[in-house]
N, C-alpha and C positions, 0 to 999 in steps of 0.2 A: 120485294127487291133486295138483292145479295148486298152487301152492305162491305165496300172496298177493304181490302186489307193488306196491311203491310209490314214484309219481313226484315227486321234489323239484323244484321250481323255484327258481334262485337268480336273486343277480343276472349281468345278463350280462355275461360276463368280460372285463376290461380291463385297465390298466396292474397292476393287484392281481389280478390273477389267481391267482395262488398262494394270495394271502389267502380270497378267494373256496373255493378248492378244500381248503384247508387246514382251513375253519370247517365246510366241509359233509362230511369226511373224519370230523372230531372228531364231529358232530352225529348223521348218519346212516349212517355207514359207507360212504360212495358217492361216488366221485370223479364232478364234473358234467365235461360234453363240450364244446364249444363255443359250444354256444347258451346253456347254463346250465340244462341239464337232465341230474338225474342219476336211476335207476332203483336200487332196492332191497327187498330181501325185509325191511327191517327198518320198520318204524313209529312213527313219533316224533312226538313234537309241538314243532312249531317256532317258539311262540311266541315263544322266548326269542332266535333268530336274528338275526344282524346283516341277512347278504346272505345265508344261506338263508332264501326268502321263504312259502314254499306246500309243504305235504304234502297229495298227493292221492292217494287208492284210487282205483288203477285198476278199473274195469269190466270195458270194451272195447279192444280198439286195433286198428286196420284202414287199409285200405291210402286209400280211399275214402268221405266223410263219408255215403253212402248207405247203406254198409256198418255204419256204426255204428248208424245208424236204424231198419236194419233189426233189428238185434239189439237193439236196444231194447224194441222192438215186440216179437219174439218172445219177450223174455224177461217182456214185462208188466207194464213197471215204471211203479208208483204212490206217487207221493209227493204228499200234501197240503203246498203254501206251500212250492215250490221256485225255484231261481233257477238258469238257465243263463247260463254265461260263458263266453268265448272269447279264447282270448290265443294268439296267434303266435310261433313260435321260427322263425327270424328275424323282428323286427318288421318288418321290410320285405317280409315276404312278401303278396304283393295275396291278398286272399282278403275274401270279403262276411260278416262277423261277424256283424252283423246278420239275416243272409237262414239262415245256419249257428244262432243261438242259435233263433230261431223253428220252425226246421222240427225240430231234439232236441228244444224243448219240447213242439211237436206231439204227439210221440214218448211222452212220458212222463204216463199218466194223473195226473189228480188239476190241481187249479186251483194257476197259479204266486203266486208274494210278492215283488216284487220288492223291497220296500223291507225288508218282513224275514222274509227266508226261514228256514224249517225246515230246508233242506239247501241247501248249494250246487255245483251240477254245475258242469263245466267241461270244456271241451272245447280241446284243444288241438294246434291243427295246427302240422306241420312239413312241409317240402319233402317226406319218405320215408313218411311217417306219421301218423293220425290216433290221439290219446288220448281217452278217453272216462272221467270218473271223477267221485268224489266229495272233495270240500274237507275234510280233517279237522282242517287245523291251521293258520295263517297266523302268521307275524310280527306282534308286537305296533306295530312301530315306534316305541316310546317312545324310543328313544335318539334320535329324530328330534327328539321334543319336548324334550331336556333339553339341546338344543345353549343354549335358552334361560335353563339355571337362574339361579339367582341371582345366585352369584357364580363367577367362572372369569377367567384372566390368557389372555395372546395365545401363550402356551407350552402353553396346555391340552391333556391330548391328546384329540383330536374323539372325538364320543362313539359312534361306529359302532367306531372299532378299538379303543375301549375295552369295547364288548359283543364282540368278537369276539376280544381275547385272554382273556375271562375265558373264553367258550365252548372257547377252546381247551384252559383248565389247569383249570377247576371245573367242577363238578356241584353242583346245586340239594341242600340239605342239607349242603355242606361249611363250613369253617370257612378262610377266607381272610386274608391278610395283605396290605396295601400300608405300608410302611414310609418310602415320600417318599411321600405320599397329593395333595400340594399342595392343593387343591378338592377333593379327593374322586372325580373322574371315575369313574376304577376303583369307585371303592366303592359308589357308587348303582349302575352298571348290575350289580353284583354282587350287591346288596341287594335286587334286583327280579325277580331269577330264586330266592329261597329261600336264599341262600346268607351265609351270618353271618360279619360284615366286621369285621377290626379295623385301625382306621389311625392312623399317626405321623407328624408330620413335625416339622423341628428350628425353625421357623417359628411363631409363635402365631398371627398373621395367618392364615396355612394352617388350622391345626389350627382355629380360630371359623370361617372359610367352610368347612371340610367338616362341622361339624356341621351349620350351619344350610344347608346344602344338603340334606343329608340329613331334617333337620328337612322341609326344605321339601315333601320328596315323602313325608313318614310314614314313613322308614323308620330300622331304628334301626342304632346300630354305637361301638362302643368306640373314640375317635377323644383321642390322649394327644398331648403335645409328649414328643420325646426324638431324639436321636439315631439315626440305622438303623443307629451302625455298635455301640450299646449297648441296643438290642432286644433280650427274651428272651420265650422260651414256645415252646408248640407249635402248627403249625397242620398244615390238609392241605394249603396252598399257600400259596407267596408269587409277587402279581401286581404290578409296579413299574414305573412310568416315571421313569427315574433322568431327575434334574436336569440341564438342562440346563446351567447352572452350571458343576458337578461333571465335566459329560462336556468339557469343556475338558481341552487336555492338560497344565495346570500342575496341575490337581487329582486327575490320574490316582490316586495314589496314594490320596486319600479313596475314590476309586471303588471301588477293590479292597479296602480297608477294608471297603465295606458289604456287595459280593459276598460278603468270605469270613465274614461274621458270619451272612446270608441264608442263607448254604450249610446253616447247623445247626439251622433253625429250622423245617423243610419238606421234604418229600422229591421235591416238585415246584414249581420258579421258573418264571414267564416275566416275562423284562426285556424292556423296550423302551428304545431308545437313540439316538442320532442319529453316533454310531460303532459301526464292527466291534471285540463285542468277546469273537470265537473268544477268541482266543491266551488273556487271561485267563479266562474262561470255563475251558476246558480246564486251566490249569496251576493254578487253584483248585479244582480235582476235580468238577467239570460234566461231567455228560456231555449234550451238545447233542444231542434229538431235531429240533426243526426251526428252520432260520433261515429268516426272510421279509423280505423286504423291502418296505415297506409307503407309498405315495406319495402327496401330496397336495400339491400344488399346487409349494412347491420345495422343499419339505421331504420327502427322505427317510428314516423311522424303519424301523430294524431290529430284528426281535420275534427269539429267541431263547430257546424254549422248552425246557425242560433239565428233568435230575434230577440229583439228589445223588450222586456216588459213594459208597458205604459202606465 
């Protein structure tokens, strides 16, 4: 027995590439290749994705778009209110997308929907290979929408590597922490995947714009004024983009202040930073699973995903 498998499409890979490979690693189990397609027996829904974009069950896959047609056809497939799509890995590859969605629909009984389909096929060629399958899961793109919220400073961190380091260190149901929350970033894209937020920052200013940010998309979260390096409780994570501030070298020492207080509160960190900060990390009893380096425009942030030593 053939044993199901399934094609992620992310985005395609560039100066964050690691980022890229790292989020769809965490999500589906499946390093993508250089188009930004990666293959897997595993099933997911990718809603919650930053830059993994599309979960598709495969059908077919053949060498020639004939070949898929024909196994279409032989296989009898009827779908009422379908929609056929077609996307290129590499996008420069010439191919008639058009003249390809027409003739699978052909293929497939039953009248199509294009505005609001029951299912959606997609067909997807590459140089070596035609994929022939069904849409189960897309990216929401909301973080696309929340570059907008309400209120956020020019030190924000953008809200794509803020959905993708929460994908990295939580799961939907868990109970999170950001302890310098600033605006809240971290905390809405966290609060929209299921996952119950609590934030602090030493700022009041801070701490009223992440409420009413949060306010703003309905979503709810335990948001105090206090210190991070005089935080207590338990969580099943703590997610933080330390201050920029703070990551100055004359404030080193608050820095490590807050790491070694974070250390006892979570049995999984991920910091973000705009310094390397191995050396502490380690000698505060971290054990570092992945450092990334993460870039936009001339700002490059370093993600720094750990666990506690016990």
């Amino acid at each position: 027995m053939c044993l199901a498998r399934y094609l992620y499409l992310t985005a395609i890979p560039d100066q964050n590439s690691d980022l890229i490979k790292s989020e769809t690693v965490a999500l589906v189990e499946a390093i993508p290749n250089s188009l930004g397609i990666a293959i897997s027996e595993r099933r997911v829904d990718v809603s919650r994705g930053a830059y993994v974009k599309m979960c598709v069950d495969i059908i077919f896959e053949g060498e020639h778009i004939s070949e898929i047609i024909n196994k279409i056809k032989d296989m009898q497939l009827h779908v009422e209110g379908f929609r056929v799509s077609v996307a290129r890995r590499p996008r420069k590859l010439k191919t008639d997308s058009k003249s390809i969605a027409r003739h699978v629909g052909a293929a497939i009984g039953g009248n199509p929907n294009l505005d609001h389909p029951s299912v959606n096929f997609l067909v997807l060629v590459t140089e070596t290979k035609i994929y022939f399958g069904k849409v189960s899961s897309e990216s929401d793109g909301k973080w696309y929408q929340h570059k907008k919220r309400p209120y956020s400073t020019s030190s924000s961190l953008p809200t794509r590597l803020a959905r993708t380091v929460v994908n990295l260190t939580a799961s939907p149901g868990e109970y999170i922490l950001d302890p310098c929350c600033g605006t809240g970033t971290i905390l809405i894209e966290a609060a929209l995947m299921g996952i119950k937020v609590s934030g602090y920052d030493n700022n009041n200013k801070m701490v009223e714009a992440t409420r009413r940010n949060l306010a703003h998309y309905n979503l709810q979260g335990e948001i105090n004024l206090a210190d991070a390096t005089q935080i207590r409780g338990n969580f099943d994570a703590v997610i933080t983009d330390l201050p920029y501030g703070i990551t100055l070298t004359t404030n080193k020492t608050q820095e490590r202040k807050i790491m070694q207080n974070i250390r006892h509160l979570a049995p999984k960190t991920t910091f973000v930073a705009i310094r390397d900060l191995t050396t502490d990390l380690l000698d505060l009893g971290y054990r570092i699973q992945q450092h990334i380096n993460a870039k936009k425009h001339t700002i490059t942030r370093q993600i720094f995903v750990t666990e506690a030593n016990q």
